[in-house]
N, C-alpha and C positions, 0 to 999 in steps of 0.2 A: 396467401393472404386469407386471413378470418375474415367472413362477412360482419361488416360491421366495427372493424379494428383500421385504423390507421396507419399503411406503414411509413417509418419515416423515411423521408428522403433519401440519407446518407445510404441507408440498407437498400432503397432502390436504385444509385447509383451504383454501390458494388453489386449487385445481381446484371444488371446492365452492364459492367466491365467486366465480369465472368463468364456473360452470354458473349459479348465480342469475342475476348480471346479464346472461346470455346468453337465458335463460329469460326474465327482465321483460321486453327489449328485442324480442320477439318476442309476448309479448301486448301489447305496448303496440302494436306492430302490425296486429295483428291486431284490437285491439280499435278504433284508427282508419281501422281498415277497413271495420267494422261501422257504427261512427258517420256513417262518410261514404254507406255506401248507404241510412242510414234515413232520410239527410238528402234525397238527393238522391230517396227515395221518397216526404218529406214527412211522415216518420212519426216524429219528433223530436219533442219537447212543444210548443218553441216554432211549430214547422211544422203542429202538429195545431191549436195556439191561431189561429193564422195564416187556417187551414184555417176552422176554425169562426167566427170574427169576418167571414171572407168572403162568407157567408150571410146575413147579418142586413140586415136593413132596419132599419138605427134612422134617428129622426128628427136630422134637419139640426141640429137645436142641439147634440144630443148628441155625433154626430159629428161637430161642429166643433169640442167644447172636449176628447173623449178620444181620436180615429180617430188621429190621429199617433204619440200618445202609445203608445197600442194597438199600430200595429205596429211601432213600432221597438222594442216589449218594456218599456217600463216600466209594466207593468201595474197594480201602487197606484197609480200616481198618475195613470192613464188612468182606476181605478174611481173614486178621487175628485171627479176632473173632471167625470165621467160623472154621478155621483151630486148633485155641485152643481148642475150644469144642470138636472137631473130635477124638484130642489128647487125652482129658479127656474121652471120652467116648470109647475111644479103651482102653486106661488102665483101666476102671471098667469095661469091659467087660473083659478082662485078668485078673483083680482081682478074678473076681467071678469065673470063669470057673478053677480057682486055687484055689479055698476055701475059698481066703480073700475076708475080709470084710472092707470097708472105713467107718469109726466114726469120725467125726471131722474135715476132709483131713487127718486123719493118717489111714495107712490100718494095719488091727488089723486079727490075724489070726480066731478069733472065736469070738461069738457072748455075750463069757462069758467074756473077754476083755473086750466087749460092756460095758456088764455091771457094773463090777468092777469099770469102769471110771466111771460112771453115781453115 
């Protein structure tokens, strides 16, 4: 601006819409810059989730029907999985300490059943 010169409006609204989009395009920078070191620090949600499922000792069944699922991030339906198995595995565990036996998915009282079927 010349001292003494009037600018008009319209040329102050585009300098004003050039200063914006000049400004986003410079946090957006800035802000994938940030994102990339938190990543590559492991400090991202999914890199913390990543981080902490890496620790666990679950048992073989479990992590065989949610562990995939787990880390490739679909997490409902890793808890799901996780949680059916649990399901199934507390009933064969109350099967057996009750004497049944499961053949099939059907639980059979004795192992002469077993046979009979076979």
């Amino acid at each position: 601006m010349v001292l003494g010169r009037r600018v008009p409006i319209e040329e102050v609204r585009v300098g004003l819409q050039k200063g914006i989009a000049n400004a986003k395009e410079q946090l957006e920078s800035i802000k994938s810059g940030f994102l990339e070191e938190l990543e590559d620090a492991g400090q991202t949600f999914s890199g913390k989730t990543l981080k902490a499922y890496e620790g666990l000792e679950l048992h073989p069944a479990i992590e065989k029907a949610a562990g995939k699922l787990f880390r490739d991030g679909y997490y409902a339906n890793a808890i799901e999985d996780a949680v059916k198995a649990l399901n199934t595995l507390v009933k064969l565990n109350r099967y057996r300490r009750q004497g049944w036996f499961i053949f099939d998915g059907v639980r059979v009282q004795s192992c002469e059943a077993c046979i009979k079927k076979v």
